[in-house]
N, C-alpha and C positions, 0 to 999 in steps of 0.2 A: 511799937510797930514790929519789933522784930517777934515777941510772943508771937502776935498774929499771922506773919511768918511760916513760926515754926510749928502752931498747929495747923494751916494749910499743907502744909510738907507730909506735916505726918499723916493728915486725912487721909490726904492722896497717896499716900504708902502704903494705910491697911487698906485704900478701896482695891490698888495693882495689885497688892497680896489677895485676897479675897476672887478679885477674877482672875488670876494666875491658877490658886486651888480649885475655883470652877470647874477652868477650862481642863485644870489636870483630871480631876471626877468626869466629866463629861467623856476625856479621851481614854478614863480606864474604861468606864462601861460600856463604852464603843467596841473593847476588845475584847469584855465578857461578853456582850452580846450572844454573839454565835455562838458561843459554848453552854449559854443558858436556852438560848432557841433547841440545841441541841438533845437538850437533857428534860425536852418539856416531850411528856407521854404524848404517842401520837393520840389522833383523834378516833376515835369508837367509828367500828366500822359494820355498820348493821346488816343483819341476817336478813338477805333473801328468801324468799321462801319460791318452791318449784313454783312456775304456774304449767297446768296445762291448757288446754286449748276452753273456748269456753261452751256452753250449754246452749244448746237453741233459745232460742226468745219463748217466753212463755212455758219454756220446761221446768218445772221447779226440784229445786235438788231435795235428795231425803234430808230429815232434818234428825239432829240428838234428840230435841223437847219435845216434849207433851205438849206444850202450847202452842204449836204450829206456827204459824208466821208470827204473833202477834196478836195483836188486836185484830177483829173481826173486821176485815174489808179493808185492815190497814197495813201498810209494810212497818216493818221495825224504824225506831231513828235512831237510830247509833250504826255508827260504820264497823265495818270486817277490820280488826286487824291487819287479817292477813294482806287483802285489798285493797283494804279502805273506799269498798263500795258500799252504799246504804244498802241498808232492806235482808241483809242477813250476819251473823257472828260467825266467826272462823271454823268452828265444827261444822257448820252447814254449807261452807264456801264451795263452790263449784269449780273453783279456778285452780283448788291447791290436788295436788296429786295425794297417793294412799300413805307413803313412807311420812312425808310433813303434817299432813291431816293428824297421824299419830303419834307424832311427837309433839304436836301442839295439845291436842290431848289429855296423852300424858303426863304433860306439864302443866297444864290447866288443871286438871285432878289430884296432884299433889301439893299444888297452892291451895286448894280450897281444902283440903283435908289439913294444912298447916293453921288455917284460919280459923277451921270448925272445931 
């Protein structure tokens, strides 16, 4: 009887030890917390682009391509970057001013001359 006793005692010794360390782990990282929230990089904060005012209905903007809208009779299906309106790509966007239009551009033109 007394063996079984004294491994009872002692069960019960490492389980109190065991959640004693828990609770101690639990209560350090409670106080690292805020200092690892702290040190985490803010969140990416994406580029607007100007808009100006927009285009009469049925006025269509000049376009970069040779291939004019598309398909014959049909709008584009991919959306503007810039907008993210269907039916035209961001050199063609009605909405963006002259300074953005050419920086998009020209950013547009050096990635593809990076890829070609």
């Amino acid at each position: 009887m007394d063996i079984l006793v004294k491994y009872a005692q002692r069960k019960g010794d490492v389980c109190r030890r065991r959640h004693e360390e828990k609770k101690a782990e639990e209560a350090r990282r409670a106080e690292a917390r805020p200092e690892r929230r702290a040190a985490r990089p803010t969140p990416r904060k994406y580029a607007t682009a100007a808009v100006t005012a927009q285009t009469k209905v049925g006025e269509v903007p000049s376009g970069l391509y040779p291939m004019g809208k598309g398909r014959v009779g049909q709008p584009r299906s991919s959306n503007c970057l810039a907008c993210i309106m269907r039916g035209h790509i961001f050199p063609e966007c009605p909405r963006l001013d002259a300074a953005t239009k050419a920086l998009l551009n020209k950013a547009y033109e050096h990635r593809v001359a990076e890829h070609s």
